[in-house]
Every structure is written in C-alpha cells, then in structure tokens.
C-alpha positions as CSV (number, residue, x, y, z in Angstrom):
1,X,-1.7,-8.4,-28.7
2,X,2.1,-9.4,-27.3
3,X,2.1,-9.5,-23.6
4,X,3.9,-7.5,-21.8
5,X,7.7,-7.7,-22.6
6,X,9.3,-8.3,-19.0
7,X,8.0,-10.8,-16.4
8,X,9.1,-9.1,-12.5
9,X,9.6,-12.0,-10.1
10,X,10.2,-10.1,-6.6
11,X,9.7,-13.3,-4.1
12,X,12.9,-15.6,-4.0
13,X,12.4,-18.9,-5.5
14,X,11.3,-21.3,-3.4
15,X,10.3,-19.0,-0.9
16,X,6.9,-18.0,0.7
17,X,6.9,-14.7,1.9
18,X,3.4,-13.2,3.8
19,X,1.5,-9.6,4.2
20,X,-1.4,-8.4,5.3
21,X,-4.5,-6.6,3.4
22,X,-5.0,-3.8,6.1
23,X,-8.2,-3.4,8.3
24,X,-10.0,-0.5,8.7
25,X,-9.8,1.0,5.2
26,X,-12.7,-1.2,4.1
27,X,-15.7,-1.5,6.5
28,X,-17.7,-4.0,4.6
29,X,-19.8,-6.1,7.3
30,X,-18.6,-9.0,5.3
31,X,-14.9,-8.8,6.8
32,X,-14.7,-6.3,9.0
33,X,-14.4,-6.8,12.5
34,X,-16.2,-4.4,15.1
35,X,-13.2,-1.8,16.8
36,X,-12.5,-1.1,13.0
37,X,-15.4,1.1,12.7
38,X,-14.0,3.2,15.4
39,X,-10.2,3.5,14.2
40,X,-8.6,6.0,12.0
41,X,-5.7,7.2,10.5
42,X,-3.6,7.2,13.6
43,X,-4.3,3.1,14.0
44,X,-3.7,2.7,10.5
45,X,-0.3,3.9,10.7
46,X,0.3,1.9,13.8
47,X,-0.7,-1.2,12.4
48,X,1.3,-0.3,9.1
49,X,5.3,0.3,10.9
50,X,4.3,-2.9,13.1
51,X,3.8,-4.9,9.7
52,X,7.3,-2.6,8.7
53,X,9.6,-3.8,11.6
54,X,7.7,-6.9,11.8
55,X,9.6,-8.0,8.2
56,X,5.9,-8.8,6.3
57,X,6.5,-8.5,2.9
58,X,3.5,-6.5,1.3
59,X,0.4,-4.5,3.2
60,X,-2.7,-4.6,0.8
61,X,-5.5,-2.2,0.3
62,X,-8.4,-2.7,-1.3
63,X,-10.3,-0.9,-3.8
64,X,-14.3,0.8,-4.4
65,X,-14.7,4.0,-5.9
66,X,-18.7,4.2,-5.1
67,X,-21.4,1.5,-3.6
68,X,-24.6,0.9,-4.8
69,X,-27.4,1.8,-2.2
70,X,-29.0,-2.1,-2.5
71,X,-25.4,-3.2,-1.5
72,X,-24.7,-0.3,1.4
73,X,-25.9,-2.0,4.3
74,X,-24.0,-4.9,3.6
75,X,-20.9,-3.4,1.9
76,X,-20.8,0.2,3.8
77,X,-20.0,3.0,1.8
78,X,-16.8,3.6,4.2
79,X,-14.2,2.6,1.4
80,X,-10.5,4.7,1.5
81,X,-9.4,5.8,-1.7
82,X,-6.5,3.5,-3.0
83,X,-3.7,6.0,-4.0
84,X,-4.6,8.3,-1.3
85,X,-4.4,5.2,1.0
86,X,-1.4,3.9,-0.5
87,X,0.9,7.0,-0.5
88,X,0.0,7.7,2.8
89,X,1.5,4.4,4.0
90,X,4.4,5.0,1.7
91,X,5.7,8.1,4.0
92,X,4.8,5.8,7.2
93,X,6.9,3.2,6.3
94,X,10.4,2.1,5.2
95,X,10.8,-1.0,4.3
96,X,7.2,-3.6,3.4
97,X,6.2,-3.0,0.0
98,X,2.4,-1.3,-1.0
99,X,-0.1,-3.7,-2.8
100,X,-3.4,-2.5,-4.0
101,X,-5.1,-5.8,-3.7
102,X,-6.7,-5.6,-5.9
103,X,-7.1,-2.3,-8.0
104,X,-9.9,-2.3,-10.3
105,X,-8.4,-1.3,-13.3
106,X,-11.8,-0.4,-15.1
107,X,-12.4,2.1,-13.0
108,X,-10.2,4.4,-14.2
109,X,-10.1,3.1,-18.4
110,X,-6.4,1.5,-18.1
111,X,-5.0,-1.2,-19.6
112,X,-2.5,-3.4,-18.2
113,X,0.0,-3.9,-21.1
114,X,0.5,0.1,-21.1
115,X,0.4,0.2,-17.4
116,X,3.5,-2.0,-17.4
117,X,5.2,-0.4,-20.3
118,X,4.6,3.0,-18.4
119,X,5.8,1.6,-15.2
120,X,9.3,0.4,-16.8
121,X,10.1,3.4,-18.9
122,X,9.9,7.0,-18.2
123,X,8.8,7.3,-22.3
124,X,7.0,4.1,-23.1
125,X,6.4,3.1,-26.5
126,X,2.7,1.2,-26.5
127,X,1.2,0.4,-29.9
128,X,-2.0,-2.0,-29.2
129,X,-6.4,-2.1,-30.9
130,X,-6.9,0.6,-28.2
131,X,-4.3,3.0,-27.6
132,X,-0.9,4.2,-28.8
133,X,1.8,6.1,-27.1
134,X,4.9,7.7,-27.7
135,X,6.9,10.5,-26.9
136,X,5.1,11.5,-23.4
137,X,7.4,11.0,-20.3
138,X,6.5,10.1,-16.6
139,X,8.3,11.4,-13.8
140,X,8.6,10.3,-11.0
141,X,9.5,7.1,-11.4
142,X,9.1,3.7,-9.8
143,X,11.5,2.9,-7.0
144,X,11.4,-1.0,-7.8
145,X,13.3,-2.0,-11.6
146,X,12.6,-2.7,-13.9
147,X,9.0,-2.3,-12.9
148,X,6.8,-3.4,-9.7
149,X,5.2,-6.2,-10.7
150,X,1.3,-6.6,-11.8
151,X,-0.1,-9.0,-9.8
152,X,-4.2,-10.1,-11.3
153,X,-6.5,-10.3,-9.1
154,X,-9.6,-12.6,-9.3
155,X,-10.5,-16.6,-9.3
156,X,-13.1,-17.2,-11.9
157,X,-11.6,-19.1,-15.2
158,X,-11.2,-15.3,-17.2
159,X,-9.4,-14.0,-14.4
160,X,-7.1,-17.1,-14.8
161,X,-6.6,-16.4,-18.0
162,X,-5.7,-13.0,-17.5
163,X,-3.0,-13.7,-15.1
164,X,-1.7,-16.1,-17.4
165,X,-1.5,-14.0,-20.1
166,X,-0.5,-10.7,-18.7
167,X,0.5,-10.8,-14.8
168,X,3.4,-11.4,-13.4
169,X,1.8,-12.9,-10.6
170,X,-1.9,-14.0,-9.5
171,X,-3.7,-13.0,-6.1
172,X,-7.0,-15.2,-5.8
173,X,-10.0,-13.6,-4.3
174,X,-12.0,-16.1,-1.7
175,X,-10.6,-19.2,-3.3
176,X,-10.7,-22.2,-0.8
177,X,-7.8,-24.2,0.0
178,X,-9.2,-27.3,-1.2
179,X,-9.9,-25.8,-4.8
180,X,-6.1,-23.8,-5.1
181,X,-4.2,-26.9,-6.5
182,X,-6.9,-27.3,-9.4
183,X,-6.5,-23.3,-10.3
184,X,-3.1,-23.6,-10.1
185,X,-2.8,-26.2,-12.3
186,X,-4.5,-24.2,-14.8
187,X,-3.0,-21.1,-14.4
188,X,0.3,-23.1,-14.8
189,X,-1.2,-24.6,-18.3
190,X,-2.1,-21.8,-20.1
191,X,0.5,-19.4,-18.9
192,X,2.9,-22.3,-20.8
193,X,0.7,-22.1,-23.8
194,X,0.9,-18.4,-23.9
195,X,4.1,-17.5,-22.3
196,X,6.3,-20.4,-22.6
197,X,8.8,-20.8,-19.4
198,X,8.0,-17.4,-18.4
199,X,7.9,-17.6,-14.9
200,X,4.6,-16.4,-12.8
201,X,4.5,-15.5,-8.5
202,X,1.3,-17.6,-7.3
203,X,-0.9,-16.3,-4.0
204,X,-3.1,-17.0,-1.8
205,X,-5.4,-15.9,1.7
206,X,-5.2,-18.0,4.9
207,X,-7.8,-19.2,6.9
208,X,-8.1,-16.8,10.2
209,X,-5.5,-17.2,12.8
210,X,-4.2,-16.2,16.4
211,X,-0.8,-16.9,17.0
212,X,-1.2,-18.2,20.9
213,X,-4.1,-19.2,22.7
214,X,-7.1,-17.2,21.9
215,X,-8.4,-15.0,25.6
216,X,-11.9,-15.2,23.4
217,X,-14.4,-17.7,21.8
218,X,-13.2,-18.0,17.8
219,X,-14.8,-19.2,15.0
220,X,-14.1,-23.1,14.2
221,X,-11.9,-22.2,11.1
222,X,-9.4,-20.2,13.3
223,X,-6.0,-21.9,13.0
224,X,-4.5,-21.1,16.5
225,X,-1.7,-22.4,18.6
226,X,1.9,-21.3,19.0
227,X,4.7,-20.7,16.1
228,X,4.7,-24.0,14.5
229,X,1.3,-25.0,14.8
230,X,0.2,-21.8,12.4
231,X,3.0,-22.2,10.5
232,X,2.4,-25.7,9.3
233,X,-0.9,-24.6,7.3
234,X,1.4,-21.7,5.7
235,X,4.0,-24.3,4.5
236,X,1.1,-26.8,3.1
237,X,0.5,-23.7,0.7
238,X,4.1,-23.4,-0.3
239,X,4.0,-27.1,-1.3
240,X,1.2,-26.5,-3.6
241,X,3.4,-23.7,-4.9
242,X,2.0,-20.6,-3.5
243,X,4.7,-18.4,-2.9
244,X,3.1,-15.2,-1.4
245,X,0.3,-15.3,1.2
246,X,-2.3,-12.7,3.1
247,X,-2.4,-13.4,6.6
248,X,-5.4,-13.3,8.7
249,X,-5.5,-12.4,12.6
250,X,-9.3,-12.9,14.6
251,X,-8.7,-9.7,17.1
252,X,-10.7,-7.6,19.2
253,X,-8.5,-4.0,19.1
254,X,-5.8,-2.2,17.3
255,X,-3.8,-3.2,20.2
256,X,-4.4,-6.8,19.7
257,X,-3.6,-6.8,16.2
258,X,-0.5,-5.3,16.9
259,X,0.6,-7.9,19.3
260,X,-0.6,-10.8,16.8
261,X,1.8,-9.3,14.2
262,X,4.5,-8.6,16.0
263,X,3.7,-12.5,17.7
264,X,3.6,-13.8,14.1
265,X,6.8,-12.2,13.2
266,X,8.8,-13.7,16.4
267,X,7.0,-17.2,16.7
268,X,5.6,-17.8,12.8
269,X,7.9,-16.4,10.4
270,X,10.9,-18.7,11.5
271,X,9.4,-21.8,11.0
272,X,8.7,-20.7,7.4
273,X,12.2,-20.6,5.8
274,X,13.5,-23.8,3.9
C-alpha cells in the first residue's frame, strides 16, 4: 500500500519545541504521583491554560479503554476517555495544541492511511486490502491544513517501522537517552528506503525535572537547577535531532506543578532557541 500522500511538518526546522503529557488523567502507580488521585477536572483545566499561556507546544493524553483485573492494582482502572479528555481541553484552551499520546488505534478498527486521508479532505478517496471509501463527507473539519499530523507511537523495531512508513512524526515510549541516537538512526534509514527525502518530526521524554532547587528529597535521576542547567539536557536531545520533547516536573500539588511550568516557561524555554 502507498503511504499516505502528504507528510505535515508543524515544528520549525531546527527547532525543539516541549509539552507535557497531563497528570491526573491516568492514575497508573507506575507514573503517577500521589495529589493526583485527589484532583479533578477543575486542576486539570488549571494545569491545562498554565501550559496555554506558558507557550508549551502540545499537552498529551494518554489512552486505555478497559484494564485487566491481574494488571489493576498496578495500572488502576482510573483511565479518562481520550476524546472526551481531549475536547474538553480544547474549549479550555487557546492556543497549545491537543496530542493523544498515544491513541491506540486498534481499539477502535482504524487504520492510519484512511485516518490521514479523512483528516485532509472533507470526502476522502481511500482505496487500500481493507477498506474503500468514497463519496462520504466529514464535517467538521480540522482546524490545522492540510491535516494535523500523525505522530506513531512506540519504540520496539515494528513500531519503527511504522513511523517510517506512515507517520509524520515518531513519539517513543520509555526509550532511554542512551539508546535514542541508535533508533533514530534507524528510523532515519528506513524512512529513506521507503519515503525518500520525505521529511519525519522525531520525539522524545525527559528525565524528571524541577526547575529551581527542590524544597523535597528527589529521586537521583531528577535534573534540577535553574534555567540553564535544565536546559542543557533539552538541547543535548536537539543535537541528536529530536525536535519535540515531553517534559517531566517531580511535584507534590497542583499548585506546585503550576509554578514548575510557569518557572520552566520564564527560566527554561529561553535558553532553548538557536
């Protein structure tokens, strides 16, 4: 099958832009930290127009329809519905754009060529093994053109391969910084083989961070200190050709997340550009 027709590029060349996969809609004990089982919709939306004024590029939710009972007490069964999730942030915000991070397409028996072909007209024409479409419109339509772009998610060598060959862009799940340059390279390899110089938007997680000094014990891994020192590990990422990041902040309270954005927006975010 041809893939998709258009490749969307949204981040600037060159540049690295961050957001932030949201707390409290996913209370897995994995991630999780403690005040979020406590919060709600009303520190949801406070978090989400901080991120908005605060210039982050992207807020992320993330997806489970259902969880096994083996896996609850690990997991939790408290997971918000994506869509639901995501259009309530779209009428609490102006300007950051939504990112379901990732959205498990097999949930719901889509496919992403027709996804994007849907996405960029209002009465796509699909012909592909599974499905064929034409003549059915979609209204309303995307506020991004052509499309928003499809980002694959996932860092095992198929998901690699999928960005390649599909995505416009790649979000890794849990990959270490020491093992990004090796699945970039890769990516970069086959998405030549398969899509020539078509162009591809490259992510990435950080490690944990507190803009400041911490006023609690934090784990080891927690990169901390004022603007430059956090930004230094976001600009080693850059140079390895990452060109979107999630952020991480170690916090105790909706308050205190609050002030780490709006602390990373003021003392980070500068030392970022070229």
């Amino acid at each position: 099958m041809a893939p998709p027709a258009t490749t969307v590029q949204i981040v600037p060349p060159g540049k690295l832009v961050y957001g932030m996969q949201l707390p409290i809609v996913a209370q897995s004990t994995l991630f999780a930290a403690p005040w979020e089982a406590e919060a709600g919709t009303a520190e949801l939306r406070r978090i989400a127009e901080a991120c908005d004024r605060s210039g982050f590029f992207y807020l992320g939710v993330c997806d489970h329809v259902c969880v096994p009972r083996a896996r609850a007490a690990t997991m939790s069964t408290a997971w918000h519905d994506t869509v639901a999730t995501l259009g309530f942030l779209a009428a609490a915000t102006r300007h950051v754009r939504l990112l379901s991070h990732v959205y498990v397409l097999p949930y719901r028996h889509e496919a992403i060529d027709l996804l994007a072909a849907a996405l960029t007209d209002e009465f796509p024409d699909h012909d592909g093994p599974t499905w064929t479409v034409h003549d059915l419109g979609l209204r309303p339509r995307p506020v991004q053109r052509p499309r928003p772009p499809i980002w694959v998610g996932g860092s095992t060598r198929a998901a690699l391969r999928r960005a390649a060959e599909r995505g416009d862009g790649w979000l890794p799940q849990g990959t270490p910084r020491a093992e990004l340059p090796a699945q970039i390279a890769y990516l970069r390899a086959h998405r030549a083989r398969v899509r020539g110089e078509a162009p591809i938007e490259i992510g990435a997680i950080s490690e944990f961070c507190y803009v400041g000094t911490p006023r609690f014990d934090v784990p080891p891994n927690t990169r901390t200190g004022r603007g430059e020192a956090v930004a230094a590990g976001l600009r080693e990422l850059r140079a390895i050709g990452v060109s979107h990041c999630g952020v991480r902040f170690r916090v105790r309270s909706c308050d205190e997340l609050v002030e780490q954005i709006e602390a990373f927006a003021s003392e980070v975010a500068p030392h970022l550009g070229d």
